[in-house]
N, C-alpha and C positions, 0 to 999 in steps of 0.2 A: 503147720499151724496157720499158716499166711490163709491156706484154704477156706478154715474160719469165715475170712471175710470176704462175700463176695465182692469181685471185681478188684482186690487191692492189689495183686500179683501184676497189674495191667498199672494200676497206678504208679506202683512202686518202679517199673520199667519205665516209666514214661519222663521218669525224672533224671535220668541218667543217659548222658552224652553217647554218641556212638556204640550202640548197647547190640545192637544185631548187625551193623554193617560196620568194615574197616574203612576211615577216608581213603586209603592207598590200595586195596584189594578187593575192597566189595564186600557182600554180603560172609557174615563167617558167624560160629559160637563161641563165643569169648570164654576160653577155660583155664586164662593165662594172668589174674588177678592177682597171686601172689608176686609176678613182676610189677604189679602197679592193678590198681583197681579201676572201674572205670570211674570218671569225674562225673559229680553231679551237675546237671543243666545249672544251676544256683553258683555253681563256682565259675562256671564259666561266664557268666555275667557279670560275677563280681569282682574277678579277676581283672576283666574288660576296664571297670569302670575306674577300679584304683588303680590300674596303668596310666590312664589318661589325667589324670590328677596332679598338677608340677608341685606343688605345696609341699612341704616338710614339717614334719611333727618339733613343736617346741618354739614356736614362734609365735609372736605375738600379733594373731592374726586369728580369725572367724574361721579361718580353711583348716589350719595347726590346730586349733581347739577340738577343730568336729574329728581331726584322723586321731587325737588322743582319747576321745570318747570311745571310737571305733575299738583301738586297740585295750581298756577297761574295761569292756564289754563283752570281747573278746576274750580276755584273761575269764572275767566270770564264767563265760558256758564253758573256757576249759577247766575251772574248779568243778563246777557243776558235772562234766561228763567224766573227769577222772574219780568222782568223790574226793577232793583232794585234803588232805588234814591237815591247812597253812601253806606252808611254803612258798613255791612262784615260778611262775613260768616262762619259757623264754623261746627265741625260733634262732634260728639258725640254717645254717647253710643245707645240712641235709639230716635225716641219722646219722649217720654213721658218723659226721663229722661233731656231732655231740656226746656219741659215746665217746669217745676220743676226749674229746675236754671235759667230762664230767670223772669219767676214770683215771682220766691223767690230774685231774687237781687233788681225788680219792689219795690216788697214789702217794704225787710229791709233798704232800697238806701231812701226810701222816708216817710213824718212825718207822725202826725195821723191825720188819714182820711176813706176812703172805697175803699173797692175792688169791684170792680162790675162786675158780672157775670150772666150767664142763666143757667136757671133748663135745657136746651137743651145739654150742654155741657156734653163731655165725661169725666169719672171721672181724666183722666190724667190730664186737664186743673181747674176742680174743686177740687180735691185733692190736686194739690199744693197751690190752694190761699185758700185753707182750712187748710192748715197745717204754711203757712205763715205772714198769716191775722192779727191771735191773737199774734203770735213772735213779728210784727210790731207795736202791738196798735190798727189795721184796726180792723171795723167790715165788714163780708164779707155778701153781699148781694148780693140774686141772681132776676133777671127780670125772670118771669113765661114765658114760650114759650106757642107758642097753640097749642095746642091737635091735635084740624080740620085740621091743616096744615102742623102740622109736621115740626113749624120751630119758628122763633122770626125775628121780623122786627124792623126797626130804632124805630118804635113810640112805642114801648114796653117801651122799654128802658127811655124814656125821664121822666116816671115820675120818675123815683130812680136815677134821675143825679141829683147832689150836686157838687159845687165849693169846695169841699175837696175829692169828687173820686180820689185818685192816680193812682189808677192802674186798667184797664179793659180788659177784661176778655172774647173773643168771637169764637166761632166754624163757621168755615166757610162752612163744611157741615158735616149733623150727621151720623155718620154709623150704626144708627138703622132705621130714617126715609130714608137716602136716602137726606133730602132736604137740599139744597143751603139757605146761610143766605147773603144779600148783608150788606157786610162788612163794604164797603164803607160810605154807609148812615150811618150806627152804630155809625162808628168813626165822622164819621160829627159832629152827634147828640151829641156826649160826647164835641169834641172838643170845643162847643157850650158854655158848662156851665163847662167844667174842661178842658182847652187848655192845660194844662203842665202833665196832666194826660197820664201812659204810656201805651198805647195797645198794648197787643199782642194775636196774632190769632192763633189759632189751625187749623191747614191747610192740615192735616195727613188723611183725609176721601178725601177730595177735590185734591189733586194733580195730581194725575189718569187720570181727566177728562181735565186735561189742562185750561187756560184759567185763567192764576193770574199774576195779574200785580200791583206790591208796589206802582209804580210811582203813580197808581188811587187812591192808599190808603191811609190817614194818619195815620200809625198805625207805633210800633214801633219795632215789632218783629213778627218773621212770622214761625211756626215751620213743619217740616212735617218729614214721615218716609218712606225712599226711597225705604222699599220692597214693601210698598205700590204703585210705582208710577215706577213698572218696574225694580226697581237694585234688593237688597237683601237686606237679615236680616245682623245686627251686626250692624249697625252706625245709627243714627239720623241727622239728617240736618235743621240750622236752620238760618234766618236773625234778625243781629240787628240794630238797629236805632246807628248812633253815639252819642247821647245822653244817650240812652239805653247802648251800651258799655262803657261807660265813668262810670256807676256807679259802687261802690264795688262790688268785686265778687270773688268765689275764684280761687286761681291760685297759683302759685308759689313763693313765694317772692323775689323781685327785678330783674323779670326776664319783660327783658328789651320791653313795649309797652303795658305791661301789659295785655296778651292775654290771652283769653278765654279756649283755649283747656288745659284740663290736661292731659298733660304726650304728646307722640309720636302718634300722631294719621295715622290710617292706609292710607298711600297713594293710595292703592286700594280702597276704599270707595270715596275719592276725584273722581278716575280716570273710575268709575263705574257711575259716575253721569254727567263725560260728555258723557260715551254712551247714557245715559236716552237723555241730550239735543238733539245727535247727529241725535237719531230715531225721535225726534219732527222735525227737522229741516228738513231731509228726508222724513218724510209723509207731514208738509205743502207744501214741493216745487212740491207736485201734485195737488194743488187748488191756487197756484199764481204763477207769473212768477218774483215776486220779487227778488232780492240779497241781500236784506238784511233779515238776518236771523232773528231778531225779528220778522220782518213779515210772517216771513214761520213758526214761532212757533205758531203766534198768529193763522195763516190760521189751524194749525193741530188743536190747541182746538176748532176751532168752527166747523170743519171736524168732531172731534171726539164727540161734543156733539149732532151735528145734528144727528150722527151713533148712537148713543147711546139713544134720544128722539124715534128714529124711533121701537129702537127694546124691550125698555118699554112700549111703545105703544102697540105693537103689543103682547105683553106680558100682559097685562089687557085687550088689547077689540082681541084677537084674531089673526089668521093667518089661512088662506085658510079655512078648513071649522070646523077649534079648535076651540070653546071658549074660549077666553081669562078671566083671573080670577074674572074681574067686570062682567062677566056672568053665574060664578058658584055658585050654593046657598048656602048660608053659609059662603062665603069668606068677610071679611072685608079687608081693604088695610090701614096698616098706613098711616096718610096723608092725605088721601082721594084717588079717580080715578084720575081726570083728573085736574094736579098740574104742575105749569110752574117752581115750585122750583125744581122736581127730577132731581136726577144726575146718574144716571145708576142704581139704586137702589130699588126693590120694595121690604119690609117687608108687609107680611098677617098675618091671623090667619083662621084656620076653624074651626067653631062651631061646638063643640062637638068631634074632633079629634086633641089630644095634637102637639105641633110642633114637638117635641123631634121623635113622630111617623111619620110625615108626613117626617121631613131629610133623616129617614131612612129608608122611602119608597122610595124617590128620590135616594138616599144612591144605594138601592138593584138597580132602573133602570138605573144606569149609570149615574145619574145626584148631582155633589156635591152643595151642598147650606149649609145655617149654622144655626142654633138655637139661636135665642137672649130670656138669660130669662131675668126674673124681678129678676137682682142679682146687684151687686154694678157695673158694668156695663151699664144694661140697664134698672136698674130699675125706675130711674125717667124719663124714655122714655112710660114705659110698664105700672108702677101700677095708672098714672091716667087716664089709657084707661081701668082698668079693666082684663087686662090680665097679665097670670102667664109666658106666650112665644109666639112668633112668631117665622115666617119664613122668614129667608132674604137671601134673592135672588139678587145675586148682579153683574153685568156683564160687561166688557170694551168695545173697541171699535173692538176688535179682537174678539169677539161673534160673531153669524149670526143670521140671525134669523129662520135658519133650525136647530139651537141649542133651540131658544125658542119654538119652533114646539113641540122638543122633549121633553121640559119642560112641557108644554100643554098638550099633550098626556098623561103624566104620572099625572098631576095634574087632567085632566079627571077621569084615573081610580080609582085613588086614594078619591079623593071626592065621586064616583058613589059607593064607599066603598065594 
């Protein structure tokens, strides 16, 4: 789609930090995004500037006033880019460390009953309702994902829904398969048989690719990590239901609204996240001619996933006269080849050559990609397919595909061994 427009493929690159060369290695092609995506030039400025800033929000002071305007402003574009329907938003220390305190207040906030979750899910989202479960009374039950697909669907789930599920538990896409889970159906299907039962979604693999809207969802918290989705490391970002808000949790005593953050959270992380929205809003308004900005966000994710279908495609079955990896012998593809769930994502393996060697063949031609083993991580991804690792390969919408060209080529030689 990005083709549409001339020249924007060049603009779109041009906004983002260390995008063809490593500060530490040099020149390379960045295929390693689902560890972290690259930052946009805008964050990095902005970052800069509220570092340097001594002031503290909630004083009575010209400097306190403007870093709380920052952060209200802030809140806005994250209502604006999640669709959100009320609630409120808060940062934090990282994901993982919000799934953690959103599942654990799920947990101990409600009676005895079940936690329900997927063998799909990354261990930040089953760590916490595994360390929460038995504190609460729950026993924590997980619905099996499928293998073939690389994901879990609403009718998974429907046999292990009980009228005492509290709390449920769902990945909206994995960072080993790459696949998309429709969320939406999930929470239907719970709401079905546990209506008062609290969702929340791990959304930390999925943000990248645009294209999340709460209004569609009935769920009750929504977490993600914004160096994944264009800012940086240091903060976590996450929404909660005001029902979800309302239950205990910790905080500070009688400090007044009973709010979620502990301690002084950094104004720069707020102010960092309206660059992320500011670049969505800026790449939709080249596929509509709307003003309003929900719609130019909405127009960038389907910009950005059409981008991104095109050059996974091309990346399994090939580009000019490369075989793509559903043509190399030996190559398996989590998930399968030809899957309408991928999100920019494809993990392999090749028979008879470990991944850990194949990174770091890629590693020596210029091309970064990343190793998933069968470790607490990716292990209930990996051991009931049989393997010890793969290779994931994971790329945004600022890739080309004269970047999977060069992926191809080295996957070529590297297989003809």
């Amino acid at each position: 789609m990005f083709d549409t427009v001339p020249g924007l493929i060049d603009q779109i690159r041009a906004r983002f930090a260390h995008l063809d060369s490593c500060p530490f290695t040099g020149e390379r092609v960045f295929f390693e995004n689902a560890g972290g995506a690259l930052t946009l030039n805008s964050v990095v400025e902005t970052s800069a500037k509220f570092a340097a800033i001594p002031d503290n929000q909630g004083r009575a002071n010209g400097a306190a006033a403007a870093l709380m305007d920052v952060i209200a402003k802030a809140r806005g574009d994250m209502a604006t880019f999640f669709n959100a329907p009320g609630g409120q938003f808060i940062v934090g220390e990282s994901g993982t460390e919000l799934l953690f305190r959103l599942i654990g207040a799920a947990c101990l906030g409600t009676g005895v009953g079940r936690v329900l979750g997927s063998t799909l899910e990354h261990p930040a989202s089953r760590s916490a309702a595994n360390r929460y479960a038995p504190l609460s009374g729950k026993a924590h039950v997980l619905v099996a994902h499928d293998d073939a697909t690389g994901s879990v669907d609403a009718a998974a789930y429907v046999p292990d829904l009980t009228p005492d599920t509290q709390v449920a538990t769902i990945l909206h896409t994995s960072p080993v398969t790459g696949m998309g889970v429709d969320i939406a159906a999930i929470a239907a299907e719970i709401r079905k048989v546990a209506p008062e039962a609290y969702i929340i979604v791990d959304g930390i693999q999925h943000a990248a690719h645009g294209r999340i809207d709460l209004s569609a969802c009935d769920i009750d918290g929504y977490v993600i990590s914004p160096y994944k989705a264009f800012s940086r490391h240091g903060y976590g970002l996450a929404w909660l239901s005001d029902r979800l808000a309302a239950l205990p949790h910790d905080g500070l005593m009688n400090a007044p609204g009973a709010p979620w953050e502990l301690g002084t959270r950094d104004t720069g992380a707020y102010a960092t996240f309206s660059d992320v929205v500011a670049y969505f809003d800026w790449l939709g308004g080249h596929f509509t001619d709307s003003d309003d900005r929900r719609t130019r966000i909405e127009a960038a994710g389907r910009a950005i996933h059409a981008h991104e279908a095109r050059l996974t495609e091309a990346m399994l079955h090939g580009t000019g006269n490369l075989p793509g990896l559903a043509q190399i012998e030996g190559i398996s593809v989590l998930g399968g080849i030809d899957n309408p769930r991928r999100e920019g994502l494809v993990s392999f393996a090749l028979a008879g050559v470990p991944a850990v060697d194949i990174v770091e063949k890629l590693n020596a031609a210029g091309i970064r990609t990343h190793t998933r083993k069968a470790d607490h991580y990716s292990g209930n991804i990996l051991d009931p397919l049989g393997l010890d690792g793969c290779v994931r390969v994971s790329l945004c919408h600022y890739n080309t595909e004269e970047e999977v060209a060069r992926f191809l080529a080295a996957m070529r030689d590297i297989a003809a061994g």
